[in-house]
C-alpha positions as CSV (number, residue, x, y, z in Angstrom):
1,X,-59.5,-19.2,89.8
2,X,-59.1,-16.3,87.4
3,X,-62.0,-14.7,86.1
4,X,-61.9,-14.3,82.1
5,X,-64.2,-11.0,80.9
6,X,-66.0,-12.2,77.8
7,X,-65.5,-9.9,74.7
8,X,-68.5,-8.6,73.0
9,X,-68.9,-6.5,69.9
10,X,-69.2,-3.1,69.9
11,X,-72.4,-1.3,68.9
12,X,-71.4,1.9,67.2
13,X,-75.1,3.4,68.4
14,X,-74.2,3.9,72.1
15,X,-70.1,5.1,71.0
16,X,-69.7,8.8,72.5
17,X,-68.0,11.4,69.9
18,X,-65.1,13.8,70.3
19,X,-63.6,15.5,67.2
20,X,-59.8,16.6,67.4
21,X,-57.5,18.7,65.3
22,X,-54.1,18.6,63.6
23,X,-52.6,21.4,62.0
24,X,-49.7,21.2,59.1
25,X,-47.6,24.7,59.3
26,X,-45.4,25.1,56.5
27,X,-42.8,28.2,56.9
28,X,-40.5,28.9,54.2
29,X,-38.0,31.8,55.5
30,X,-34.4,31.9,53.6
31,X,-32.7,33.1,56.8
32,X,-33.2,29.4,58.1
33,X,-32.5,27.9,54.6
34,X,-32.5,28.6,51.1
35,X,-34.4,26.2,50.0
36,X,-36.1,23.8,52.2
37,X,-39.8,24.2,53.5
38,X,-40.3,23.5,57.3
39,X,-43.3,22.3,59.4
40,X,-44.0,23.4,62.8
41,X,-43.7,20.5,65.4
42,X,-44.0,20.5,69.6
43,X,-42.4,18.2,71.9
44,X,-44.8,16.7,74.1
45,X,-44.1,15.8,77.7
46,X,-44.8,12.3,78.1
47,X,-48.4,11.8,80.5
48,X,-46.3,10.1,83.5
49,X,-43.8,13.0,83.6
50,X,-46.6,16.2,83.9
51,X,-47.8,17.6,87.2
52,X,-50.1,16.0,88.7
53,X,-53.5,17.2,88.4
54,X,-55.1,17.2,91.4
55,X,-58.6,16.6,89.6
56,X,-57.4,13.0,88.1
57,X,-56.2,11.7,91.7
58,X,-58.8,9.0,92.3
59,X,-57.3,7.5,89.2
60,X,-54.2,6.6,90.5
61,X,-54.4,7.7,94.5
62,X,-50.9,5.8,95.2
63,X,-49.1,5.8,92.1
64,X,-49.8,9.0,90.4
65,X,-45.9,8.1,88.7
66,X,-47.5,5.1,87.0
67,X,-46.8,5.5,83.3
68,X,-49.6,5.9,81.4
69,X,-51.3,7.5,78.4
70,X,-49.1,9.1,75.7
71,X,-45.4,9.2,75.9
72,X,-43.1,11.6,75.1
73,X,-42.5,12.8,71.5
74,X,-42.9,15.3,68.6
75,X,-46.3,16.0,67.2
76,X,-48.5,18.8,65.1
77,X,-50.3,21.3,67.0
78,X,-53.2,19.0,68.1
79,X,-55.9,19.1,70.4
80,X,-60.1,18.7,70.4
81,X,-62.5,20.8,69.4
82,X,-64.2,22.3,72.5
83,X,-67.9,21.5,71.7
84,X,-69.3,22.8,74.7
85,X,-68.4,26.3,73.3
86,X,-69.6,25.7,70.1
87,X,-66.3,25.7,68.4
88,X,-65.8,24.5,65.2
89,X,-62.6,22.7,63.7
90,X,-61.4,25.1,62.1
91,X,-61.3,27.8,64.9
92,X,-59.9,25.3,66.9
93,X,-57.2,24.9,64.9
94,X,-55.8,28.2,64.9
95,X,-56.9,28.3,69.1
96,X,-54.2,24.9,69.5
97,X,-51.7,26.7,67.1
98,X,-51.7,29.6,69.3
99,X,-51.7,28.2,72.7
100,X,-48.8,25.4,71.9
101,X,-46.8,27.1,69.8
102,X,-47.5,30.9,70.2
103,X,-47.8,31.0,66.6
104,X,-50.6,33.2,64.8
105,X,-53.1,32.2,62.1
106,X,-54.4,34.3,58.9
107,X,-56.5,31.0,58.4
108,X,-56.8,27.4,57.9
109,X,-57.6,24.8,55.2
110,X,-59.3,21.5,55.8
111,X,-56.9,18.9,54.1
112,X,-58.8,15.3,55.1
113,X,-60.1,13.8,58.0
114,X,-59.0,10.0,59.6
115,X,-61.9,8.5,61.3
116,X,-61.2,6.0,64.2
117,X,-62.3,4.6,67.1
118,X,-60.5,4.7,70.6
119,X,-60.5,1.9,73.0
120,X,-59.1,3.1,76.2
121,X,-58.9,1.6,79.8
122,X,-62.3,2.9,82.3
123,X,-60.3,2.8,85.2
124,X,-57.2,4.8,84.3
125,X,-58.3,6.3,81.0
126,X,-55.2,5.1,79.2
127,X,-55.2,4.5,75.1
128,X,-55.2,1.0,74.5
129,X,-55.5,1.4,70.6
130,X,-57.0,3.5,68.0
131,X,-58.4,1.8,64.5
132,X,-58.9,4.2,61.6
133,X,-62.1,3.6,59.2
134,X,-63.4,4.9,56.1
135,X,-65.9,7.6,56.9
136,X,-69.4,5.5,57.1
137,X,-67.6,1.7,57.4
138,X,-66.9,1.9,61.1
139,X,-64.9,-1.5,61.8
140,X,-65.9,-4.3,63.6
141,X,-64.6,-4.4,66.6
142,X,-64.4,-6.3,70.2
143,X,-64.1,-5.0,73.5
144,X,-64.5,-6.0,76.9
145,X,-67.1,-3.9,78.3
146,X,-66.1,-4.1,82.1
147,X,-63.0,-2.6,81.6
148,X,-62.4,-0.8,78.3
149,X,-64.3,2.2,76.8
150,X,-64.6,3.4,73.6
151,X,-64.6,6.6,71.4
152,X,-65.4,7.7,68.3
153,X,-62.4,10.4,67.2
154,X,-62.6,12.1,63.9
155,X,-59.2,13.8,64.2
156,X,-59.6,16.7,61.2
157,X,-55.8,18.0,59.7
158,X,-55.7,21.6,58.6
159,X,-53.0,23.7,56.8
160,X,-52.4,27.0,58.6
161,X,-51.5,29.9,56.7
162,X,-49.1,31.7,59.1
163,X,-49.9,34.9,59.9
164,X,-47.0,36.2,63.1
165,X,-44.3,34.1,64.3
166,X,-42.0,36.5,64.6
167,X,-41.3,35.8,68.8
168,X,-40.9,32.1,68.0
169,X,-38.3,33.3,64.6
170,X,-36.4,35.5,66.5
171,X,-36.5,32.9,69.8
172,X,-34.8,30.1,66.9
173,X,-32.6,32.1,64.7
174,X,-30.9,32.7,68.4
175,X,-31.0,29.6,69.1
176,X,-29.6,28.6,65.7
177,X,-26.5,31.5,66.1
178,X,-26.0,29.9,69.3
179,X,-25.5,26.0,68.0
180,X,-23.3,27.4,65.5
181,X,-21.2,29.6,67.5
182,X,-20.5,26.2,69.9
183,X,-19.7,23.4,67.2
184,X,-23.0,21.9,68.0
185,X,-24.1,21.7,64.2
186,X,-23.8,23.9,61.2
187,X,-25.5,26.2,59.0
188,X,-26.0,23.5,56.2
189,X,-27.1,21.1,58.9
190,X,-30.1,23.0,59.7
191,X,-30.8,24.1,56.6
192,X,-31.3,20.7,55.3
193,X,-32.8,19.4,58.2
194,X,-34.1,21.6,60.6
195,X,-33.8,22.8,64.2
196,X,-35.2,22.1,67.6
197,X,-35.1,23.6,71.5
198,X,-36.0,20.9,74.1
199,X,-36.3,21.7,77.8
200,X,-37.9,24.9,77.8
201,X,-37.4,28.0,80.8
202,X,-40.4,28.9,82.2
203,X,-39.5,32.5,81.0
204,X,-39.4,30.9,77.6
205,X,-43.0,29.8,77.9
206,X,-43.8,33.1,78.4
207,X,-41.6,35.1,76.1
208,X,-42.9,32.5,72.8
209,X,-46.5,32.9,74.0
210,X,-46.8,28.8,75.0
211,X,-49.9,28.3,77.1
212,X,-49.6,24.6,77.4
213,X,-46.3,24.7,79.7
214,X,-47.4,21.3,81.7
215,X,-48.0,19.5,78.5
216,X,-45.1,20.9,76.2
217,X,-41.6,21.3,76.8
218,X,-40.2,21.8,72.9
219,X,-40.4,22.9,69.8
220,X,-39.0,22.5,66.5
221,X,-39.1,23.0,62.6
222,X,-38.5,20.2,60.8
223,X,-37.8,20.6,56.8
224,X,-39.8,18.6,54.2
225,X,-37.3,16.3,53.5
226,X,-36.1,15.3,56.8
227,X,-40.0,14.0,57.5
228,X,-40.2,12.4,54.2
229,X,-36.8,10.6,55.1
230,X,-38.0,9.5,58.5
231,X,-41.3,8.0,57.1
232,X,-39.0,6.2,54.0
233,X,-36.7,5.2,56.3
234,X,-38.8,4.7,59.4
235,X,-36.6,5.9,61.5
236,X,-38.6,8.1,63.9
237,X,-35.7,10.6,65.5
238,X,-35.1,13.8,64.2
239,X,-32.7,14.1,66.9
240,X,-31.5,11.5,69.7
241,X,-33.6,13.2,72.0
242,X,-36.5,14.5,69.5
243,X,-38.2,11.0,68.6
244,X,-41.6,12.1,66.3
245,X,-44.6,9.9,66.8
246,X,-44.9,8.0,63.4
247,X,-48.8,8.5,63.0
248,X,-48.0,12.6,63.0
249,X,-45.2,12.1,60.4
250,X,-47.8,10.3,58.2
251,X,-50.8,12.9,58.2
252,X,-47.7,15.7,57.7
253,X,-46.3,14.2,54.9
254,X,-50.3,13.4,53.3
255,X,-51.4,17.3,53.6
256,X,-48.1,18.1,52.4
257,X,-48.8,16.1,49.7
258,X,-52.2,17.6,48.9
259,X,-50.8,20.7,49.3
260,X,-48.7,20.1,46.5
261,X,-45.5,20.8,48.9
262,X,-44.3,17.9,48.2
263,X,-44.6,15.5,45.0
């Protein structure tokens, strides 16, 4: 007979903490369009299709291809804040610009912050869900203690004032001569929209500055009004192969807001 685990509710006392940041990029630069205002996005390789890390193979010691964690899509910059050295949220924000997009910071500007709880799976550290809160009305919530695990993630969004991206420009106005020159878009395509490189050379890592090379494989701007018509629309592709994770199009379009970038 199957065994049922009883749910219990969760005590926010014993709930471990890890904060994590986003950061909003807006780059304005006429030679990609007159007009429009872009935001700096990555492609992230989905969890099931990066190299295996040796360290995480008691996990999954026979089927480190079993899909699991995030999947594949465009996001912000993100990452967490690295307590252990003391960082704070803001200098991790311009550290994750940096290191997934090769992308230099003057500074950074908190925007909000969206409180929520993790439940993820103890044996394989998967998300399960996350549930946003009000800052000091944590949710009510039920778990099932044998198997799930929770967290308490404050994930803070910045804007980023950008100080050098002059390897990435040059690496996309390329790119951009390149699309033209073979009938793949046009000039008014991308400066209404936007433009994107998937399926990075490892040269390319190198030559953009990407640390994150196991974990990113792309990397796009996307204008203001192609994000506020996927989130009106919901329609979640900027390109048939460039889907943007909904939750990231909502805090971009929010600290755009507050920004006063777009009203």
């Amino acid at each position: 007979m199957k065994r049922y685990e009883k749910r219990v509710s969760l005590d926010h006392r014993d709930v471990p903490r890890s904060e994590t940041v986003s950061v909003i990029c807006p780059i304005k630069d006429s030679d990609f369009s007159p007009q429009e205002v872009f935001v700096l996005f990555i492609h992230n390789i989905a969890d099931k299709d990066q190299p295996p890390d040796k360290s995480q193979e008691w996990l999954h010691p026979d089927k480190l291809d079993k899909k699991y964690g995030k999947f594949a899509g465009g996001g912000l910059p993100t990452g967490g804040v690295e307590g252990q050295y003391l960082e704070n949220p803001g200098g991790a924000a311009i550290r994750e610009t940096k290191v997934e997009t090769g992308v230099t910071l003057a500074s950074v500007n908190h925007l909000f912050t969206d409180n929520g709880i993790i439940i993820s799976d103890k044996r394989t550290g998967a998300k399960i869900r996350r549930k946003s809160y009000e800052k000091g009305r944590q949710p009510s919530l039920q778990i099932l203690p044998r198997t799930q695990k929770t967290l308490d993630n404050p994930i803070h969004v910045f804007s980023g004032k950008v100080a050098d991206w002059s390897k990435l420009r040059q690496f996309l106005l390329e790119e951009k001569d390149r699309l033209i020159k073979t009938g793949q878009t046009s000039e008014e395509e991308i400066a209404n929209t936007g433009i994107y490189v998937r399926n990075l050379f490892e040269e390319e890592y190198g030559i953009l500055g990407i640390e994150e090379s196991n974990e990113i494989d792309g990397i796009a701007l996307i204008s203001v009004s192609a994000l506020l018509h996927m989130w009106v629309s919901r329609e979640f592709h900027f390109a048939k192969d460039f889907f943007v994770y909904p939750s990231h199009i909502s805090r971009a379009v929010t600290g755009l807001a507050q920004m006063g970038i777009l009203t």
